[in-house]
C-alpha positions in Angstrom: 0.0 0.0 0.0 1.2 3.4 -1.3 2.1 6.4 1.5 -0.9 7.8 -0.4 -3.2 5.4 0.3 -2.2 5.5 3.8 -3.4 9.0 4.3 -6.7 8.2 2.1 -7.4 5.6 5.1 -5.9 7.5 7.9 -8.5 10.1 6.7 -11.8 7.6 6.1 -11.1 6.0 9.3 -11.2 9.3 11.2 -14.8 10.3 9.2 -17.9 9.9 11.1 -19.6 7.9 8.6 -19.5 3.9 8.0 -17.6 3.4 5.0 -16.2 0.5 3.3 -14.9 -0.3 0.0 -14.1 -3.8 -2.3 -12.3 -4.6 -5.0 -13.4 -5.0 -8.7 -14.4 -8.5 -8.0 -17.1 -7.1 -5.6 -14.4 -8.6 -2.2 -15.2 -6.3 0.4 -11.5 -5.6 2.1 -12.0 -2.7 3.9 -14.3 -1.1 6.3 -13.2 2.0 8.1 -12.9 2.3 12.3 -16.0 4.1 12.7 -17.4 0.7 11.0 -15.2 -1.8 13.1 -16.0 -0.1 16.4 -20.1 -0.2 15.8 -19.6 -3.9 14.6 -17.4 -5.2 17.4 -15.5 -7.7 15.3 -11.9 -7.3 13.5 -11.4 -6.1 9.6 -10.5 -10.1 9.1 -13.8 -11.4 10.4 -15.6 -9.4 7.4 -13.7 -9.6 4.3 -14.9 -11.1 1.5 -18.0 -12.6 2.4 -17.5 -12.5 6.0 -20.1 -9.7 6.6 -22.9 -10.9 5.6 -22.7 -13.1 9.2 -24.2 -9.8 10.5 -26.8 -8.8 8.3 -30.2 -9.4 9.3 -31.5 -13.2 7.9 -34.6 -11.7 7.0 -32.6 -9.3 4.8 -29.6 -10.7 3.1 -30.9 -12.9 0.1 -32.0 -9.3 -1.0 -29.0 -7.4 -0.3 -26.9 -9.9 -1.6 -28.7 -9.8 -4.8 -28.4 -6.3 -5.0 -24.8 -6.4 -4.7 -24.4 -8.9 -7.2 -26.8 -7.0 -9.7 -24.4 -4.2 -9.6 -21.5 -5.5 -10.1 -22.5 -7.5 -13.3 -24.4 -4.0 -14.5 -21.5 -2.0 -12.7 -24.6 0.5 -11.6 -24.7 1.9 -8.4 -26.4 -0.6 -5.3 -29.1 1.2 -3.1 -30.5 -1.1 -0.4 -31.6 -1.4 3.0 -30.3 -4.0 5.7 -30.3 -4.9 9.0 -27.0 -5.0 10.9 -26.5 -6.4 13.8 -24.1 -4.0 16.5 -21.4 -5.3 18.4 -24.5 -5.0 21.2 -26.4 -7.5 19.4 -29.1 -5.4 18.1 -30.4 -5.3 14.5 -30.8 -1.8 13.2 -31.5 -0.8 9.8 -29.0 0.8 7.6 -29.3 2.4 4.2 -25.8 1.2 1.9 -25.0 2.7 -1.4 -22.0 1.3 -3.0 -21.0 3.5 -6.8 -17.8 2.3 -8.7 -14.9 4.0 -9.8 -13.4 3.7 -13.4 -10.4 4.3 -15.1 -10.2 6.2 -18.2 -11.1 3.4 -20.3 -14.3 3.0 -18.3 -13.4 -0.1 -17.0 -14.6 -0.8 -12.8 -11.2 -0.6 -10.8 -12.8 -0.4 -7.3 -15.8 -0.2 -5.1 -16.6 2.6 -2.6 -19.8 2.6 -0.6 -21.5 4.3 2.6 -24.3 3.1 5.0 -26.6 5.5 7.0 -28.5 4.5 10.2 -31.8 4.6 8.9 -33.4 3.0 12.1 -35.1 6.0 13.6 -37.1 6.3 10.8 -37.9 3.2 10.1 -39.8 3.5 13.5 -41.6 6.5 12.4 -42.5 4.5 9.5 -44.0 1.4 11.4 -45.4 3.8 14.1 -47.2 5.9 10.9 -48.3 2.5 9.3 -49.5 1.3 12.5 -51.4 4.6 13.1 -53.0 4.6 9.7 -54.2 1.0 10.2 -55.7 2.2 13.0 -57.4 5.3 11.6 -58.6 3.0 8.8 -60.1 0.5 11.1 -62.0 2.9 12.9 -62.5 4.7 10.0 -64.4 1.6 8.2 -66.5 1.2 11.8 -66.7 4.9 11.4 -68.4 4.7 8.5 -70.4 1.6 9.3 -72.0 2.6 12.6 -73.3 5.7 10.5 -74.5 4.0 7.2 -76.1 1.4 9.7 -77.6 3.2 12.4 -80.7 2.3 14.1 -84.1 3.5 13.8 -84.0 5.7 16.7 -80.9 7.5 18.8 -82.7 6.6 22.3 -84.8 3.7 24.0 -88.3 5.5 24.5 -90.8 3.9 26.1 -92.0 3.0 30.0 -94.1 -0.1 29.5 -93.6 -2.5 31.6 -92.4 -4.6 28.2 -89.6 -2.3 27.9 -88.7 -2.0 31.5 -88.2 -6.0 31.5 -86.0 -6.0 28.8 -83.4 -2.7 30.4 -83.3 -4.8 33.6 -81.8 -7.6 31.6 -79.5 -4.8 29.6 -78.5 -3.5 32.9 -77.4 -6.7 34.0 -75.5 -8.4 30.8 -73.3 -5.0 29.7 -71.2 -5.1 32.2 -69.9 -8.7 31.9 -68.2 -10.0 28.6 -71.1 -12.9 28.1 -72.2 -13.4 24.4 -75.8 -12.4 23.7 -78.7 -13.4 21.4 -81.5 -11.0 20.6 -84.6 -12.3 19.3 -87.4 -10.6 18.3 -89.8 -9.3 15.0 -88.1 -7.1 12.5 -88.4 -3.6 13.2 -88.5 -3.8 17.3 -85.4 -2.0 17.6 -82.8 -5.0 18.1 -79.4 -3.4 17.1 -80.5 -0.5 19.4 -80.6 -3.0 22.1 -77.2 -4.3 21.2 -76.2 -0.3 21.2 -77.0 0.0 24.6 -75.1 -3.3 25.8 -71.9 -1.7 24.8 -72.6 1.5 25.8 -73.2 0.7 29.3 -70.0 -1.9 28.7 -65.9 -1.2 29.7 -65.7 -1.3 25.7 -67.9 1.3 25.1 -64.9 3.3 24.0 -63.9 1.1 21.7 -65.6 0.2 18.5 -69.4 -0.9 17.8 -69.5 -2.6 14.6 -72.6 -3.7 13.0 -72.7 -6.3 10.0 -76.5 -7.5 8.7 -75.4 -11.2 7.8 -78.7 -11.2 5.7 -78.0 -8.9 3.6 -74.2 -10.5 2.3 -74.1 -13.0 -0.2 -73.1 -16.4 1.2 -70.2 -16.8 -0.7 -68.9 -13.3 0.5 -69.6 -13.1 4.0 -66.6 -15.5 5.2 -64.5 -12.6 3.6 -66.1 -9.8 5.4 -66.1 -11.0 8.7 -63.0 -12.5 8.6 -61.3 -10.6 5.8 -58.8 -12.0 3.2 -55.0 -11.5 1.9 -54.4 -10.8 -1.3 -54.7 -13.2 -4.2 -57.6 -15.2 -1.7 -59.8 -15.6 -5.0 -60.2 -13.3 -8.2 -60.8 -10.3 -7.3 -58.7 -10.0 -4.0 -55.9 -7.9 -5.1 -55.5 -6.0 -1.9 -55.7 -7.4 1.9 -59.0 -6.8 3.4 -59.6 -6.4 7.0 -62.7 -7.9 8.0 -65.6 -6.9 10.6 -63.9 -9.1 13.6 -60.7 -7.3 13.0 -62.1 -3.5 12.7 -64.3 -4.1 16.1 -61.3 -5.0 17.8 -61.7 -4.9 21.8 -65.1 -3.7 20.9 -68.3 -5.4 20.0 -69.2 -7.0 16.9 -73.5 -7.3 15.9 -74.2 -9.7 14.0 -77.8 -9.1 12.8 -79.6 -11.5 11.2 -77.5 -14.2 12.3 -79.8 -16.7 11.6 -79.2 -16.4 7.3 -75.4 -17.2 8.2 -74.1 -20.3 5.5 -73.2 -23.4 7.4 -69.3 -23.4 6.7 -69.6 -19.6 8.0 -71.3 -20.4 11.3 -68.4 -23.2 11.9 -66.0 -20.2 11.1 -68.2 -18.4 13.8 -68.4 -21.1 16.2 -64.3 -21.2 16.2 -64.0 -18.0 17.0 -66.2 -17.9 20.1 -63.9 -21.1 21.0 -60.9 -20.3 20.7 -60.7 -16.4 20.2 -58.7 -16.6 17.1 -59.7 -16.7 13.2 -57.8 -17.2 10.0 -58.1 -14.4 7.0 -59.9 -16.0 3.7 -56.5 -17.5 1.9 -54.6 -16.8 5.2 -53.1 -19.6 7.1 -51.8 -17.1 10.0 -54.2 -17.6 13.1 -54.9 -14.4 14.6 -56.1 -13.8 18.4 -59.1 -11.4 18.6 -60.5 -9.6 21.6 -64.4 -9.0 20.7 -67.9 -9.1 22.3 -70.0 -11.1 20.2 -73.5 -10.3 20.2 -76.2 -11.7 17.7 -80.0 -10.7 16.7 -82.3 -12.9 14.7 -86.0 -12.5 13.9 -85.9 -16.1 13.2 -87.6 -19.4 14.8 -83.5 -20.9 15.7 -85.3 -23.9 17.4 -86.4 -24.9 14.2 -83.6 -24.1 12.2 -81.7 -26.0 14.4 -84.4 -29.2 13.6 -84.4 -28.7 9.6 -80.6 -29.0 10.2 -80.2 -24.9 8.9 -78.6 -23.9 12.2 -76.1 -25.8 14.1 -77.1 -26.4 17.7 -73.8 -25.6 19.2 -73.4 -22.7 17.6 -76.9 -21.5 19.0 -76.0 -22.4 22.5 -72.6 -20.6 22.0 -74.6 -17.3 20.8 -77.6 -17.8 24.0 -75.5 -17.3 26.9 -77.8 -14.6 27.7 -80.6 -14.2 25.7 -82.8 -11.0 25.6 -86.1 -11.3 23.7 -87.6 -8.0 22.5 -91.2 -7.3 22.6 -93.3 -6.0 19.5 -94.8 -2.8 19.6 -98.3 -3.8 19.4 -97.3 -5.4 22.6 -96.0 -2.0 24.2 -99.6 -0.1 22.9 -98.6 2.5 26.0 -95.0 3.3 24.5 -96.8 4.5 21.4 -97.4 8.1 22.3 -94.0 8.5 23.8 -92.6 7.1 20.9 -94.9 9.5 18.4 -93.8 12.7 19.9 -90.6 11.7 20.1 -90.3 10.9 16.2 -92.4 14.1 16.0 -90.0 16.0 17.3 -86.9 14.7 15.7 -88.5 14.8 11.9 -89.8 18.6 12.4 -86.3 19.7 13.9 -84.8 18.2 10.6 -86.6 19.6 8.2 -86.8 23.0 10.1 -90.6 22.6 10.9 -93.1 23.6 13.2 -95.3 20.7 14.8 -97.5 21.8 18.2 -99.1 18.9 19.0 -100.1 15.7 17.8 -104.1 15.1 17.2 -106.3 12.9 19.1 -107.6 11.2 16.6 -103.5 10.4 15.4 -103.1 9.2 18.8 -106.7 6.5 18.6 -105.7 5.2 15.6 -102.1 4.3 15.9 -103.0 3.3 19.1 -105.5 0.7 17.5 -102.9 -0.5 14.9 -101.1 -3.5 15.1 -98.1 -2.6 13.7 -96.9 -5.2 11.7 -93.3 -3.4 10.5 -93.3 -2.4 14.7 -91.3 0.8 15.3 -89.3 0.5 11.8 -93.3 1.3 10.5 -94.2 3.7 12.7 -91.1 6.2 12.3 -92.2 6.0 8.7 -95.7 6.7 9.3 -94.6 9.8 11.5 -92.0 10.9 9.2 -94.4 11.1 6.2 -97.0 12.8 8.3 -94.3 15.4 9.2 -93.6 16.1 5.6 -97.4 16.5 4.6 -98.3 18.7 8.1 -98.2 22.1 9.8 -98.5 23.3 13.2 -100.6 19.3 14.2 -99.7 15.9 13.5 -102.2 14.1 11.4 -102.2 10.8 10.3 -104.2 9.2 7.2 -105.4 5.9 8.0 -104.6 5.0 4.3 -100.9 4.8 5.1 -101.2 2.0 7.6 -101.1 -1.3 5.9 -104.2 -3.3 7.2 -104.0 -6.6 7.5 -106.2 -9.1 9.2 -106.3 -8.7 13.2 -105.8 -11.4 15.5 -108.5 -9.6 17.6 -110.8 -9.6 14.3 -110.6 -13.3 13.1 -112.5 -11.7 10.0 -109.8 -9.3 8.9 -112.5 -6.9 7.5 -112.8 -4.3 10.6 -116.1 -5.2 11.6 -117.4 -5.2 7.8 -119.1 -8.5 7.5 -121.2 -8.8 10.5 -124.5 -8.0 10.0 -125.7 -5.0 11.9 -127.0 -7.0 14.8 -123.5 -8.8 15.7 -121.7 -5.4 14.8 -123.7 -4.5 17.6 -123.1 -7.5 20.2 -119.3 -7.5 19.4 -119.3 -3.6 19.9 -121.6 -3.2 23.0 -119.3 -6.4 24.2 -115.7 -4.4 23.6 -117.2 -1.4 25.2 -118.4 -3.5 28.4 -114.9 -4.7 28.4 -113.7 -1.0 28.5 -115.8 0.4 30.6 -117.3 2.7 27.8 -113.5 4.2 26.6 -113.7 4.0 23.0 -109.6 5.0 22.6 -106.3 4.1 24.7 -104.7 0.4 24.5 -107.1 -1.0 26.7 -109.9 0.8 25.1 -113.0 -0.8 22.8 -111.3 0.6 19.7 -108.0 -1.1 20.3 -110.3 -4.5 21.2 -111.4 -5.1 18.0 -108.4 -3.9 16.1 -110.1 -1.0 14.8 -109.4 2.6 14.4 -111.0 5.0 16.7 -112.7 6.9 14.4 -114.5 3.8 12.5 -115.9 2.9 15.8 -117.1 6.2 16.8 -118.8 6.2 13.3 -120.3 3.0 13.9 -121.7 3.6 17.5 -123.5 6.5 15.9 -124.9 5.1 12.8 -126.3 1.5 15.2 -127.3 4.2 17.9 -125.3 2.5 20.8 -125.2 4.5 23.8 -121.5 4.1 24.7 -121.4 6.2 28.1 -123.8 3.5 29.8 -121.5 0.6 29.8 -119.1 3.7 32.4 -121.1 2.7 35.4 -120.4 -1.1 34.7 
């Protein structure tokens, strides 16, 4: 070695900056002190290929291609590595590595640099974790609003209702899994609502999936989500529902339309706590409150084979059933001045009061849609009214009342049972014509066709009062 080349090293060693250089060949035979001293190990422990000993396994089939690329191409090598310190500790490092020519252009030597790129490589993860995140709740985000329930609050005071808070009282706080059943349109994912509300993950996500309302040969994917390549189609990852409610809750409405292979998926998770990603093989733990709603009969799924038994009993821990509305006939003017006044304040109107007549003859109705039906009703009304709430009995979708075996509304009978069955509902109410115990509300008729038909069969309806 020349005295010039001497002074070339005596002046890379004393850089701060890890530098090492090879020959033409690509032999590595020199890395300067500030190199030896973070590596801990002699210049004769690393030449040739004795360095890549330290370079992360995970990284060095890359890096070593890299390396070789450029030496065949003679272009410059730009890659990032792991390397472990004389500590022990992997930390990333970004190497360049350019040749130098002589005049003929021909590569004489190697010179390259690394750069401790490990700081922001943590930003990086920390960012990429952070906008997984952001995503995740984003997508339950987005999901709680597209899906929200019929109504922000639980209105009501029947006793009905008061049975079924008791029971919400009592479940939210504990991690139990829970089955809603009831009719559709009773308010069931509002239930669910308040379970995690009241629950220690009520600051984590709600996320609400209608298993209905997927096709069967998607829904595997989006509650369990699939890696890329899963099927055609998949060309991204997709995170599904169990992953974006993450120590949350997870509703799973309609659970009763769930495919058989899905509810075994299902049933493993309650198990075991962990699921596998559609094409994944990687099984990852989950921390999520389960809690299902179904309007269906599950006892005889469960017979015609549709429903597997021990996924049912794995769903019931605690089982809430919600009543229908025409079974909480006293919630009903709570729950239409409450729609009332939600509807006007949206569309920047004016509504007093709700009529009497309104009142009698939803009060009458069965409600076949349940709530769902009746904050339609009271929305339309809204639209079409000023300063009071009316109603057209036309909207409501009569069918035939279990308290009217003939469906008609009192329209066969002949004049003299009209009369009986009236003078009978009225003895039965002592002479109130309206309210949920009233005659009206007996024979599954509006108020004002029964007031119109004690007129025109001349019934004296305040005599049956002192009965």
């Amino acid at each position: 070695m020349s005295e010039r080349d001497i002074d070339y090293r005596l002046l890379v060693d004393a850089t701060p900056a890890l530098i090492f250089s090879a020959r033409a060949d690509g032999y590595i035979d020199y890395f300067n002190a500030r190199w030896l001293s973070y590596l801990g190990v002699p210049l004769a422990a690393l030449e040739g290929r004795g360095w890549t000993s330290l370079i992360h396994p995970d990284d060095l089939a890359a890096h070593v291609r890299r390396w070789e690329e450029s030496m065949s191409s003679g272009e410059p090598a730009l890659s990032q590595a792991r390397v472990r310190s004389a500590n022990g500790e992997y930390r990333w490092m970004f190497h360049r590595t350019e040749a130098v020519r002589d005049q003929a252009g021909n590569v004489v030597r190697w010179f390259g640099s690394s750069i401790d790129i490990e700081p922001l490589k943590r930003a990086e993860h920390e960012l990429r974790e952070l906008k997984d995140q952001l995503h995740k709740e984003n997508i339950a985000l987005r999901a709680e609003i597209d899906q929200t329930s019929m109504f922000e609050e639980i209105v009501g005071s029947s006793a009905a209702l008061r049975r079924v808070l008791v029971l919400v009282a009592k479940v939210a706080s504990t991690d139990s899994t829970v089955l809603i059943t009831g009719e559709t349109g009773t308010g069931k994912e509002l239930i669910a609502r308040a379970i995690h509300r009241r629950s220690a993950r009520a600051s984590r996500p709600f996320v609400s999936v209608n298993c209905g309302a997927i096709p069967p040969s998607l829904i595997g994917s989006e509650l369990f989500g699939h890696e890329k390549g899963a099927f055609t189609g998949a060309v991204q990852r997709h995170l599904g529902r169990f992953e974006l409610a993450e120590g949350g809750t997870l509703f799973l409405d309609e659970v009763g339309e769930l495919p058989p292979e899905t509810q075994i998926a299902l049933l493993r998770v309650l198990q075991e706590r962990t699921f596998e990603r559609v094409g994944g093989a990687r099984a990852i733990p989950v921390d999520v409150r389960v809690v299902a709603a179904t309007n269906r009969d599950l006892s005889s799924a469960m017979s015609d084979g549709s429903f597997r038994s021990d996924l049912y009993y794995r769903l019931s821990v605690f089982p809430i059933h919600v009543p229908p509305l025409r079974e909480r006939a006293g919630d009903i003017r709570l729950l239409v001045e409450y729609f009332t006044q939600r509807y006007a304040a949206k569309a920047s109107k004016r509504i007093d009061n709700v009529s009497r007549r309104t009142i009698d003859v939803l009060t009458a109705y069965d409600w076949p849609g349940n709530i769902r039906e009746l904050q339609n009703v009271i929305q339309r009304a809204v639209i079409l009214c000023e300063g009071t709430l009316e109603v057209d009995e036309t909207w409501l979708q009569r069918r035939a009342s279990t308290r009217d075996p003939a469906g008609s509304g009192l329209g066969r009978p002949s004049s003299k049972e009209e009369k009986e069955m009236i003078e009978k509902a009225l003895a039965g109410s002592r002479g109130r014509v309206a309210g949920s115990d009233g005659a009206a509300a007996r024979l599954g008729i509006p108020r004002s066709t029964l007031e119109s038909k004690i007129r025109s069969l001349r019934i004296d309806k305040h005599r049956f009062r002192a009965l």
